[in-house]
C-alpha angles and dihedrals in degrees: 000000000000091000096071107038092210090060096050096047089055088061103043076058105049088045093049094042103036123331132238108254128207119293079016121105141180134243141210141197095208105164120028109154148130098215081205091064099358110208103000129099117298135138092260090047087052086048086056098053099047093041089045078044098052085043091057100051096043103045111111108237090356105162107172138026124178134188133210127217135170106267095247100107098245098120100027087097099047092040095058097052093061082045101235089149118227112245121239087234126082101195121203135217123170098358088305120114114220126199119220127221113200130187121188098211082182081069098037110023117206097259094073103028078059086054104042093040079051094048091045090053093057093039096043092233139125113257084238085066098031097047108103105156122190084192093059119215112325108234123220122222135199118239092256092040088058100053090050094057089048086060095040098049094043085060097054097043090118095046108071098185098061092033085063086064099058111115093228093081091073083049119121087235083058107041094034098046093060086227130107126245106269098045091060091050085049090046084053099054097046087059094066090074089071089060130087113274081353084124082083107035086053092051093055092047093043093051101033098050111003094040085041106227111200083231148000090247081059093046097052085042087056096045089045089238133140103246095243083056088052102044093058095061105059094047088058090042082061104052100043091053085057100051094048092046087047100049083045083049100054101041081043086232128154115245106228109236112236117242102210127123115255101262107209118243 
């Protein structure tokens, strides 16, 4: 990676703007180039970019692509309407500045950039200009950040206000799911009673958050548990709630919702 300052400059970006989490990678669009007009319009230039393109939308957890241009302003137009977003660096290589394009597809999936480049086209207009999003920006969240906002939000279920604050709500497993909240930490819960040994650890997470115990001392009371017992359910009822959202969260897929009747502890 230090070997080819390009390459090094797309990644100080990515880890300053959003880093690349594990099983994501990043891609980039390093040479492109007609040597009979190098970077400027041509029909194999034109050939580069759809085929970069169909790479892009295609590529399974791909978080971040980034494309390289000599630094002389002539895509930088093109470039942002598509909103690939020029980079602050300008890194050099044999005395030549180059100018970097990045696109965070964690933040925009596929899917609509797809519709709002779609939309510009007919409108003529840029997708800056065209992008009016009722689902607001996606947020992308580190691996520990994550889990704090599962625990967080699982504590302020019954608070609305503050639940509507979680992070998770701008989450891919929120905003692509067409659920609240509240309803996809519930989903995944109820899932648990489709794993070995899950019957328990979905008891101490129902009563404790969903059923709303006063306390976890009540909690473990309700459910007939010694507290350590219990204690050691819901721990694992969290985590793995956290494990199943985040996997969902990475490969951008819905979690089925179980049709089973509540059974009664």
């Amino acid at each position: 990676m230090d070997i080819d300052p390009i390459v090094a400059a797309a990644w100080r970006h990515a880890r300053a703007a959003g880093p690349v989490r594990p099983g994501e990678h990043l891609g980039l669009v390093r040479f492109a180039v007609y040597p009979e007009v190098y970077q400027l319009p041509s029909a194999p230039m034109t050939h580069m970019q759809w085929r970069a393109t169909g790479e892009m939308i295609r590529a399974d957890r791909l978080a971040w692509s980034h494309i390289v241009m000599q630094d002389n302003g002539y895509w930088d137009s093109h470039l942002g309407d598509i909103n690939m977003v020029p980079v602050d660096e300008r890194p050099e290589v044999a005395g030549h500045r180059y100018a970097l394009f990045g696109h965070d597809w964690r933040a925009q999936p596929a899917d609509p950039w797809l519709r709002e480049k779609s939309a510009a086209v007919l409108s003529g207009s840029s997708m800056a200009q065209a992008r009016v999003s009722p689902r607001g920006e996606l947020v992308v969240l580190s691996r520990p950040e994550f889990d704090m906002a599962i625990r967080e939000a699982l504590r302020t279920l019954r608070d609305t206000k503050t639940l509507s604050g979680n992070p998770l709500n701008r989450s891919r497993i929120v905003l692509e799911s067409g659920r609240d909240l509240s309803e996809v930490l519930q989903q995944a819960a109820e899932t648990l009673l489709d794993e070995r040994g899950g019957e328990k650890r979905h008891w101490a997470v129902t009563v404790t958050y969903f059923r709303g115990s006063p306390t976890q001392e009540t909690a473990a009371e309700r459910l007939g548990l010694p507290f350590s017992t219990y204690r050691r359910h819901l721990t694992s009822a969290i985590e793995r709630i956290s494990d199943l959202l985040w996997h969902h969260e990475l490969r951008g897929e819905a979690i089925p919702f179980p049709e089973r009747s509540e059974p009664t502890p």
